[in-house]
C-alpha positions in Angstrom: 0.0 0.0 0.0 1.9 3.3 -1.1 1.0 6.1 1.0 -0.1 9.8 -0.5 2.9 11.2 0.8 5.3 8.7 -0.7 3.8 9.5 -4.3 3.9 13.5 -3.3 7.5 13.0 -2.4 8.3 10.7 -5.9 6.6 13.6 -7.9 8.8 16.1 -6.5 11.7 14.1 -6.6 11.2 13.7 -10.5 10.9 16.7 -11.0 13.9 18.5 -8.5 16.4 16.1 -9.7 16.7 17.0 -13.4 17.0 20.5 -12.4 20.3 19.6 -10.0 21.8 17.4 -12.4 21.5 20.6 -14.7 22.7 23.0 -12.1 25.9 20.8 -11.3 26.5 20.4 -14.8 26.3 24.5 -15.3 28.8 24.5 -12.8 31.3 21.9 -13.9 31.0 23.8 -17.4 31.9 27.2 -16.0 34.8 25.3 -13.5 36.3 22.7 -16.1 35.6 24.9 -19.5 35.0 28.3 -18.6 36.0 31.2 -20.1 39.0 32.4 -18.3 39.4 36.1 -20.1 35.8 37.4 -18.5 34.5 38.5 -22.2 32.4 35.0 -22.2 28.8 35.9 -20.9 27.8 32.9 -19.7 31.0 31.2 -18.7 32.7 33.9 -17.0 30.4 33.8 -14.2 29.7 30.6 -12.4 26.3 31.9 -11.2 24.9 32.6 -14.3 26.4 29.1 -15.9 24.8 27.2 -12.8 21.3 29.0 -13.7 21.4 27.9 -17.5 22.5 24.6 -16.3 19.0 24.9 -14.1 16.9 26.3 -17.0 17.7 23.5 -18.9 17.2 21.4 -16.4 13.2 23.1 -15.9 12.8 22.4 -19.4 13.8 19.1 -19.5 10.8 18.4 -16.8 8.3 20.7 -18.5 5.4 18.3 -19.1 2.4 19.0 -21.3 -0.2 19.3 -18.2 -2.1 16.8 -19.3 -2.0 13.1 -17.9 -1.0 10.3 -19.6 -4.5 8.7 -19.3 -5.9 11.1 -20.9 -3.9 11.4 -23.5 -4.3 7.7 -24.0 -8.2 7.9 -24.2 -8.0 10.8 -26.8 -5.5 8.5 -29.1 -7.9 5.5 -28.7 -10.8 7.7 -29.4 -9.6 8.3 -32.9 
């Protein structure tokens, strides 16, 4: 028996863990292949590299807002 929180806590882990992969991967860009000069706008500042890296993680996530079921009934319907 799976408890409501359990599934809350699954959703949100699905959904958090893309976005720190990207982040530590934003980071690792800017410390490993960074622009050392400063003229790079995205590289020369780890903050800014560690929010792409979290923007791409977001829309790796982004889902269509509709469930799966649903989107199985309108295909079937068809």
């Amino acid at each position: 028996m799976e408890l409501p929180t359990t599934r809350r806590l699954i959703g949100w882990t699905k959904r958090l863990l893309p976005v720190l992969i990207g982040a530590t991967g934003g980071f690792a860009y800017y410390y490993f292949i960074g622009c050392v000069s400063g003229t790079c706008p995205i590289t020369s500042n780890p903050w800014t590299s560690t929010g792409y890296g979290m923007l791409l993680g977001i829309i790796a996530t982004w889902g269509t807002g509709r469930p799966r079921d649903e989107q199985r009934k309108d295909k079937g319907a068809t």
